[in-house]
N, C-alpha and C positions, 0 to 999 in steps of 0.2 A: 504494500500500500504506500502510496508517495506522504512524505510528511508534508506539514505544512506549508513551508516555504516553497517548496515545488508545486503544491496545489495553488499558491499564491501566484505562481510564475506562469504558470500554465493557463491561465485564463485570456481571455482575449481584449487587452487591455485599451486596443483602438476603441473598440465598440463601446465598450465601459465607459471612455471619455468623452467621446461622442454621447450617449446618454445622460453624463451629467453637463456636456455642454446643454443640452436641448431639451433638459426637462430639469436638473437639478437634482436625479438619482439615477440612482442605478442598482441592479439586483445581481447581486451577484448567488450565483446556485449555490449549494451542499459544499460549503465554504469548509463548514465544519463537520467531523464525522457523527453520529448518535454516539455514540461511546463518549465523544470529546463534549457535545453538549451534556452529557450524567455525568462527567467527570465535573464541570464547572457546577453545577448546580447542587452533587455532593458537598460544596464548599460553602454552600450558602451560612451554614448555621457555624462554621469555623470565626471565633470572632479574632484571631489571631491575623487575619487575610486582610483585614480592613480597620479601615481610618475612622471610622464615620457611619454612621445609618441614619438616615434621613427616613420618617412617619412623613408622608403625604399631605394628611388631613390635618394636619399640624400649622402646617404652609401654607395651604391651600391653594398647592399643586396638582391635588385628587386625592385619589383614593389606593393605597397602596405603599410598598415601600421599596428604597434601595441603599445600597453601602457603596462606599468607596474602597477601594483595593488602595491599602499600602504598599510604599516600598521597599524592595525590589517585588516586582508584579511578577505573577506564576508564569513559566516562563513558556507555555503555550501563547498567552495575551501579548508577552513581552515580543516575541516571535511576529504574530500576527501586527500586533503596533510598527514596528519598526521597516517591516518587512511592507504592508499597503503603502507608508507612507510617501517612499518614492515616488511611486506609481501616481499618487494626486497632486506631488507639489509641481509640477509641471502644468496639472490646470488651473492650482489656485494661480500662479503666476499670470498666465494666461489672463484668467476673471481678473486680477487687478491693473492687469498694464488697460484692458482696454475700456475699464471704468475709471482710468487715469489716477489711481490712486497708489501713491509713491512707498509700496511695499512689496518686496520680493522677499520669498522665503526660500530657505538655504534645503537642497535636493535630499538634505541626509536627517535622519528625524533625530538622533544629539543633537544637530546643530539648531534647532527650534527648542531644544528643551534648555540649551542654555543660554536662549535668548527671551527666553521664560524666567530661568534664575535670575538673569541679569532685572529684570523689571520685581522683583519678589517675590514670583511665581513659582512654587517647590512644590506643591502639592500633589499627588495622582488626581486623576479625573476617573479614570475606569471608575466602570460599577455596574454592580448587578442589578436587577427588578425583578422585583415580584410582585403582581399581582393578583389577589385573591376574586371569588364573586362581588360584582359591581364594583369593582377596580377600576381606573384608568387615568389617563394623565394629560390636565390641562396643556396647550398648543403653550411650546414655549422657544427659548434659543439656548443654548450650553455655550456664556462666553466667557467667563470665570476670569476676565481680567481683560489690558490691555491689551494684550500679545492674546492672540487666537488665531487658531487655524479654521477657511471658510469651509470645511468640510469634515464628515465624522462618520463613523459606523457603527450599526447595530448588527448583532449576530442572535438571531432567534433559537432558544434552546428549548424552546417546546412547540407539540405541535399542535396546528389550530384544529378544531372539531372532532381531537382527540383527548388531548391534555385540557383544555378548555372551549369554551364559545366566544366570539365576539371578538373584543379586544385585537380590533384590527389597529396597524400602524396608519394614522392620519398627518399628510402634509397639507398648507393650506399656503399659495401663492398670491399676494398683494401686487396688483397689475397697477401702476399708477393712476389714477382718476377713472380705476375699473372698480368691478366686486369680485372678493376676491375668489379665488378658486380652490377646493377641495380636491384631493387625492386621496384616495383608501387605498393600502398596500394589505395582502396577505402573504409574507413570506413563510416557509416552512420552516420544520424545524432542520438548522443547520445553514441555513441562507444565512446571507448578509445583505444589508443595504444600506449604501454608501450614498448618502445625502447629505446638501449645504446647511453649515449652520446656523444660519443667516440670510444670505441673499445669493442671486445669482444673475448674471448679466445677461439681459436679451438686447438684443438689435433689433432696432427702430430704424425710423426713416432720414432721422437725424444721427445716427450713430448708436451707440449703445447706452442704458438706460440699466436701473439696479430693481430688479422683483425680489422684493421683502421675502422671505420664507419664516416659518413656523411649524413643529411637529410636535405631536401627542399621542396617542393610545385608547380609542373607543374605548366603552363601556366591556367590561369582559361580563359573559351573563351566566356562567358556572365553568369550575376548574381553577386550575392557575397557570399562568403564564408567566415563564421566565424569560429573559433578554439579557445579554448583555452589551453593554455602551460603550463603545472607546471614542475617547475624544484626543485628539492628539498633542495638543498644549495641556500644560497644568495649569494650577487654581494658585490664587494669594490666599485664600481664606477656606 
């Protein structure tokens, strides 16, 4: 069985860029094995692994909850981070030169994390979720500071209309002096989807133009559903 980093490599990564050019995600398949998503979700209840656990309804974020992965990150995640991140600093690049905005980010994913330290960003971002019946999570962004990277990924570790109901992935696109637009994703268990954190650039008749993005989590209607989030910058706080 090919490990990671080769299942990483192996993907067709024109087509992938091309999708987040022209929609702002992309799906990537059976990213992870079934074995690899029970192994991560084994660790849920380890509180050794994490920094943090954030209650939902506390925040009123939704309904449900998630932790942050201390470091050093287990080193499947660690692998997975470092290893997509090539692959998208060439589009975030891209998004920013032609929405004119004077940041390029460095092709190697150290060189983002310690242009992270340098601002007093240390923190991990990874984290898990879980949501329970009537779980879900308010339309939001992950920018945890100045320094951010426009792009992120979720790796679904369970399956839908097996392990739960509902609790689809929702993106929602802000068109300038439009309404805005709804996306429902249902990836399976072991997918990824690699979507902006933020915004993402369309061309217009005048040049390029910035579409707001926002993502959340439907209503789950029995089961649980796990995910996990990599963001690729850390957090100050």
């Amino acid at each position: 069985m090919e490990n990671i980093e080769e299942r990483i490599a192996g993907y067709d990564w024109v087509q992938l860029s091309d999708d987040l050019h022209q929609k702002g995600y992309a799906t990537v398949p059976s990213l992870l094995t079934a074995e690899e998503c029970e192994q991560l979700k084994s660790g849920y209840d380890d509180a050794s692994l994490y920094r943090k656990t954030i209650v939902m309804a506390r925040y009123r974020f939704g309904l449900g909850e998630y932790k942050y992965f201390n470091y050093p990150l287990p080193n499947l995640i660690q692998i997975i981070r470092t290893s997509v991140y090539p692959k998208l600093a060439p589009i975030a690049n891209t998004w920013f030169r032609v929405l004119n905005q004077d940041v390029q980010f460095p092709l190697e994913h150290d060189e983002l994390l310690k242009r992270c330290r340098s601002n007093g960003q240390e923190k991990a971002t990874v984290l898990i979720l879980k949501y329970g019946s009537g779980g879900f999570n308010t339309l939001h962004q992950d920018l945890y500071g100045d320094v951010y990277f426009p792009m992120q990924l979720v790796l679904m570790l369970s399956e839908p209309d097996e392990d739960y109901e509902g609790g689809e992935f929702v993106l929602t696109q802000q068109i300038p002096r439009a309404q805005s637009k709804a996306i429902v994703l249902k990836p399976r268990k072991g997918d990824a989807l690699i979507f902006t954190t933020n915004f993402k650039p369309e061309k217009g008749t005048r040049g390029y133009y910035r579409v707001n993005m926002k993502h959340g989590v439907s209503e789950v209607h029995n089961g649980e559903r796990y995910s996990l989030g990599i963001i690729f910058h850390d957090a100050s706080t």
